[in-house]
C-alpha positions in Angstrom: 161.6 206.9 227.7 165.4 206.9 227.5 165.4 202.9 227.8 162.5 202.8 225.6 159.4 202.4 227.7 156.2 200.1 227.5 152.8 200.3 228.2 149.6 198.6 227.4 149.6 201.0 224.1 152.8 200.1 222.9 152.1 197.8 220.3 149.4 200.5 218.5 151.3 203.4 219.1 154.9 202.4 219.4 157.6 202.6 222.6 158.1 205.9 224.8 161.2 206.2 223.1 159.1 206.5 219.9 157.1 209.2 221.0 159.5 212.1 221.7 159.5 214.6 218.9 161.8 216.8 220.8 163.6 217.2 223.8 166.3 220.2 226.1 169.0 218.6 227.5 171.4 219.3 229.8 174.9 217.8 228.8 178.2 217.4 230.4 179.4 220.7 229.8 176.3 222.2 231.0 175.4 223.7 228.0 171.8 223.3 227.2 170.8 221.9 223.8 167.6 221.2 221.7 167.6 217.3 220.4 165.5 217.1 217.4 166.3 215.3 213.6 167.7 218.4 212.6 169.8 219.8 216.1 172.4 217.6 217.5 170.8 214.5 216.4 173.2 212.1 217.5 171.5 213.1 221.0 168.2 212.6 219.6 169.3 209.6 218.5 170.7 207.9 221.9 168.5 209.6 224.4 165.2 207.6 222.5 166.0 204.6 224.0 170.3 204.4 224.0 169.9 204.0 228.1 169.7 206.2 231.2 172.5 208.4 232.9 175.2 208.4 230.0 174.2 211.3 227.3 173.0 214.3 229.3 170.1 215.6 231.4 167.1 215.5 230.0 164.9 218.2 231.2 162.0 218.5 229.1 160.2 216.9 225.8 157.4 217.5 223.2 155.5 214.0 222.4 153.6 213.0 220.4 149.9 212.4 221.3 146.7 210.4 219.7 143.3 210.7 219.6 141.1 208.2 222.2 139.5 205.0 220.6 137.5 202.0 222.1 138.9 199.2 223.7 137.7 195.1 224.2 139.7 193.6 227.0 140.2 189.9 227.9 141.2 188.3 231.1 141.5 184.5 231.1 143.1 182.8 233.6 143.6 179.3 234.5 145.0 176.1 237.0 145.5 172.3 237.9 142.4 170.9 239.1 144.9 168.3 241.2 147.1 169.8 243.4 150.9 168.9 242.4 149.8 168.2 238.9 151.9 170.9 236.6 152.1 168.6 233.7 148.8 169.8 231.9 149.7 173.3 233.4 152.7 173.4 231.9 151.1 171.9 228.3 148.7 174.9 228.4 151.1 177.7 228.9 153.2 176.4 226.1 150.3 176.9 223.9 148.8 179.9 225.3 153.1 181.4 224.5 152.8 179.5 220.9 150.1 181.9 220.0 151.1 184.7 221.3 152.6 185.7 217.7 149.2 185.6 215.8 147.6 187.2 219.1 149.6 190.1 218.4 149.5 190.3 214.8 145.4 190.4 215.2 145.7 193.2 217.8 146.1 191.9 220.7 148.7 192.8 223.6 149.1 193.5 227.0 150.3 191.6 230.3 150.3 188.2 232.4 152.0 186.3 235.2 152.3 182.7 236.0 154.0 180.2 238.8 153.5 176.8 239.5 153.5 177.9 243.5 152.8 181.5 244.3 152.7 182.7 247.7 149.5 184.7 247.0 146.9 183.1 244.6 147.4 184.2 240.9 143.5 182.0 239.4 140.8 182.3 242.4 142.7 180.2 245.3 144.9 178.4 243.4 148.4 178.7 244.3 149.8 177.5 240.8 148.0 179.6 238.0 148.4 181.5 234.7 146.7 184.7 234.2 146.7 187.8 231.7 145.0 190.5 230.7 145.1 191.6 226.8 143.1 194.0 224.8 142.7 195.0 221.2 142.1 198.9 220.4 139.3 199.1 218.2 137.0 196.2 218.6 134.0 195.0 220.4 134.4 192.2 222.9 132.5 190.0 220.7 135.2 190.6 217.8 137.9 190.1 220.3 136.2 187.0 221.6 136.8 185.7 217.9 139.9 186.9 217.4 141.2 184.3 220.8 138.8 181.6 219.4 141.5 179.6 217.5 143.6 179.7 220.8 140.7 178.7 222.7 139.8 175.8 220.5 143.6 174.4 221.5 143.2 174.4 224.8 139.4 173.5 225.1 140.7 170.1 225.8 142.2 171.0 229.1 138.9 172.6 230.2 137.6 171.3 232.9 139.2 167.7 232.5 142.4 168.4 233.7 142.3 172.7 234.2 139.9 175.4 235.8 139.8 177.8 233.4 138.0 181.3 233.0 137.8 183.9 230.9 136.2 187.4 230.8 135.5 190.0 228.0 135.0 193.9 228.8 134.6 196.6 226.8 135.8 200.4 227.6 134.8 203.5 225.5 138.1 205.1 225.7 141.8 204.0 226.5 141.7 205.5 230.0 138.8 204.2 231.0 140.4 200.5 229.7 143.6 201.6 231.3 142.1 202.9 235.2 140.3 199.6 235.3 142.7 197.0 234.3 146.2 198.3 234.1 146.3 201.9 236.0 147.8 199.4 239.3 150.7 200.8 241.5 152.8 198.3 243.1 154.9 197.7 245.8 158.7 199.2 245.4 161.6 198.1 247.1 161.3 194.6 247.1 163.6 192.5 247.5 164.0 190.0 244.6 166.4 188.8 241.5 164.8 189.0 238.0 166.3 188.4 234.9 164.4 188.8 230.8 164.5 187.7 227.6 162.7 188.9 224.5 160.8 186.2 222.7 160.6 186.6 219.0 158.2 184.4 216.5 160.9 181.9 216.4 161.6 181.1 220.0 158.0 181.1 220.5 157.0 178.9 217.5 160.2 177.7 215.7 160.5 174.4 218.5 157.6 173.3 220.5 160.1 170.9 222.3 162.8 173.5 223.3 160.0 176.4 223.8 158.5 173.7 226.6 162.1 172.9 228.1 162.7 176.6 228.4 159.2 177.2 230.2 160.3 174.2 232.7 163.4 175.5 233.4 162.2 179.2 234.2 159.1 177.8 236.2 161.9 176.3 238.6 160.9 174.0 241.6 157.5 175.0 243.9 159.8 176.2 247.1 161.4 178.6 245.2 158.4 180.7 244.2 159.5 182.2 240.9 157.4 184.1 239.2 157.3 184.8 235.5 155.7 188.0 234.2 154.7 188.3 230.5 155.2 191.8 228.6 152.7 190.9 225.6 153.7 194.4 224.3 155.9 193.8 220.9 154.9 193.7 217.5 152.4 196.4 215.5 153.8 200.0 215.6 156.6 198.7 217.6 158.0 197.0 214.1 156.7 199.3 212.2 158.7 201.7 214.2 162.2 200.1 212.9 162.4 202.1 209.9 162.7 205.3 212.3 166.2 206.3 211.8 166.6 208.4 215.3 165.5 205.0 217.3 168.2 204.3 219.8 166.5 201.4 221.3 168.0 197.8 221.4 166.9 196.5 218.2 165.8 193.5 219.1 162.7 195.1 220.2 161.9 195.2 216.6 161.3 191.6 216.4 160.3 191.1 219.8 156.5 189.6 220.5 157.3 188.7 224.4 159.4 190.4 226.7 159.6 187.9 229.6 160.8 188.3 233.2 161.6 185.8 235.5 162.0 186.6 239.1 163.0 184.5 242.5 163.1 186.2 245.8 164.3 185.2 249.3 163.1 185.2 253.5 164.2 188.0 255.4 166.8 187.4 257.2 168.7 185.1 254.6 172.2 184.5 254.7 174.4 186.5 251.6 175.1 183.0 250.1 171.4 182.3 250.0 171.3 185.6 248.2 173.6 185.0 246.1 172.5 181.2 244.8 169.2 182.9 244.2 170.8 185.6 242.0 173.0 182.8 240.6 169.8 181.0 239.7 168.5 183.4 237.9 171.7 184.4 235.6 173.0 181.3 235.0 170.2 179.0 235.0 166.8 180.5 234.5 167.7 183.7 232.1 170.5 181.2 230.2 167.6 179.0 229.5 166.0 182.2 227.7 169.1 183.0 226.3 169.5 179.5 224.7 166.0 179.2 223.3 166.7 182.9 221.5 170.4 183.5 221.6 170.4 186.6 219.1 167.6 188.8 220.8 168.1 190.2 224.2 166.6 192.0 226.9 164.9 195.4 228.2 167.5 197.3 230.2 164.9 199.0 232.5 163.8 195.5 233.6 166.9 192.8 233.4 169.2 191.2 234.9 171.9 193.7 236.5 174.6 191.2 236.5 174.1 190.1 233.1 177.3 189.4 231.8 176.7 190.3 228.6 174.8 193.6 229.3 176.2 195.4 226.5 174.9 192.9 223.6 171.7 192.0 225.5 170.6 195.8 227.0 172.0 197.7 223.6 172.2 195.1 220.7 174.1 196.5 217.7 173.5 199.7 218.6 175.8 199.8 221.9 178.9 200.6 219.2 177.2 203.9 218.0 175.9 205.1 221.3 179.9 204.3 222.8 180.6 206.9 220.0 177.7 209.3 221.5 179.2 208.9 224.9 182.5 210.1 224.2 181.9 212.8 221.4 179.4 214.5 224.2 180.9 213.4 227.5 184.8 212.4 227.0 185.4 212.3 230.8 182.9 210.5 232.2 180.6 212.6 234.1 177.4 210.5 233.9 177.8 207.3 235.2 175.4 204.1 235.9 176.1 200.5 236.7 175.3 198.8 233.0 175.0 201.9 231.0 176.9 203.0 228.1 180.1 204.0 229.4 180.7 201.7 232.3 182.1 199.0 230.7 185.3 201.4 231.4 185.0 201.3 234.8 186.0 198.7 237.9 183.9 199.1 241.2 186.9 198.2 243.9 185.6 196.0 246.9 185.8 199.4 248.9 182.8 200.5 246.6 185.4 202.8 244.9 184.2 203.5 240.9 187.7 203.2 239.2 188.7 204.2 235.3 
């Protein structure tokens, strides 16, 4: 919530930072406050998506909450017939990103992955492979089968000449039955990896085929690194709607943002700290600067970024990172709540001791 928050209802009902009506929280002082439009609502303001660990202690909330509806959910997947052969692969999620735009702005959204070598098969037993799984509220799976059509028809060509491709449609009476079968997933924690994002906006996505397909090279990387790239297809709907909410702390950029997209490298156990290091290296100045050169004036989703961006503060915060500065000192002037890349630490120097210095 208080970095904004996405799930596979964000883009009909808006980010968790949208949702909160109300909240108590606890801040510096220790006094306990109600956040609402008309109580301290600079708080209101910053805790609905201004960052983690810099305002107060939020204790408890009132959201708000929606009645069920039906849901049609796709999965379609797909993978080089020739082993080695990324070209066509390559060609196909260009196109498959291209539409992504009108996707959303019929309904669609929800989540994918793709690597052109994964350690664990992404499309049946194919180690390179594209996959997602999107949905549209309201419709059957016949209406959402024609909603994808014109996206289909693009890459109908690839189809079993040069790509295995498959696709499934499901429908689910309610959201929670859509969500337990297809998203309700708990993975692994404390993994060891280096990820960085990027939010895509229509323009990166469909402004310059050329640069959108250089940008989708350079993030694939080579087959022994293993990156993956995961695709939040979460943006658009309520979530612009939502932009003319005046107590919306979150980065702004969300408000034009179709694609959040992560890209993420790991390493062997065992490996040396400058093996480390390149990887994370890789991924901030090669891989996430690609991103950042398609769509230089978007940025990125705190909760799931690069933590040695160095521009945190424009890319976590956008525009808003000056007001919520403001927030932080009005309501915590010496610094009590502290976090790596949240508003505040910009003030701060972490000594080679570990030491966190003003």
């Amino acid at each position: 919530m208080q970095g904004g928050g996405h799930s596979p209802a964000t883009h009909d009902f808006g980010l968790g930072a949208d949702q909160v009506l109300e909240a108590q929280v606890v801040l510096a002082s220790g006094k306990v406050v109600t956040a609402n439009p008309c109580e301290n609502s600079d708080i209101f303001f910053a805790i609905r998506g201004g960052g983690p660990s810099s305002y107060g202690v939020v204790v408890s909330t009132v959201i708000k909450a929606y009645p069920t509806n039906k849901v049609a959910a796709q999965i379609f997947g797909f993978a080089p017939l020739t082993a080695n052969d990324s070209s066509a692969f390559m060609d196909a999620v260009a196109i498959v990103h291209q539409n992504y735009p009108n996707l959303s702005d019929s309904g669609f959204s929800g989540y994918g992955s793709w690597s052109i070598y994964s350690p664990t098969p992404l499309v049946g037993n194919y180690s390179t492979g594209f996959i997602h799984t999107i949905a549209v509220f309201g419709k059957t799976a016949a209406e959402a089968e024609a909603l994808f059509a014109p996206t289909a028809a693009q890459l109908r060509t690839y189809n079993g000449t040069s790509l295995y491709m498959t696709t499934r449609y499901l429908s689910f009476p309610t959201y929670v039955a859509y969500y337990d079968a297809l998203s309700g997933i708990v993975t692994p924690v404390g993994q060891t990896a280096a990820l960085g994002s990027r939010f895509l906006d229509r323009e990166a996505l469909t402004g310059n085929v050329t640069a959108l397909k250089n940008m989708l090279r350079t993030i694939a990387g080579t087959p022994e690194q293993a990156t993956s790239n995961n695709i939040v297809f979460v943006g658009g709907g309520q979530v612009f709607a939502d932009a003319s909410d005046p107590y919306s702390g979150v980065n702004p950029a969300w408000r034009q943002t179709y694609v959040h997209n992560i890209v993420a490298r790991g390493w062997a156990p065992g490996s040396s700290n400058a093996t480390i290091q390149a990887v994370y290296d890789d991924i901030t100045y090669n891989k996430t600067q690609a991103m950042k050169t398609l769509t230089p004036n978007t940025g990125c989703y705190m909760n799931e970024a690069d933590r040695f961006d160095p521009e945190y503060l424009h890319d976590f915060y956008g525009e808003h990172a000056w007001i919520l500065s403001a927030i932080k000192r009005r309501h915590d002037p010496r610094n009590v709540f502290y976090c790596p890349t949240c508003i505040g630490s910009e003030l701060f120097r972490v000594q080679p001791s570990g030491q966190i210095c003003l």
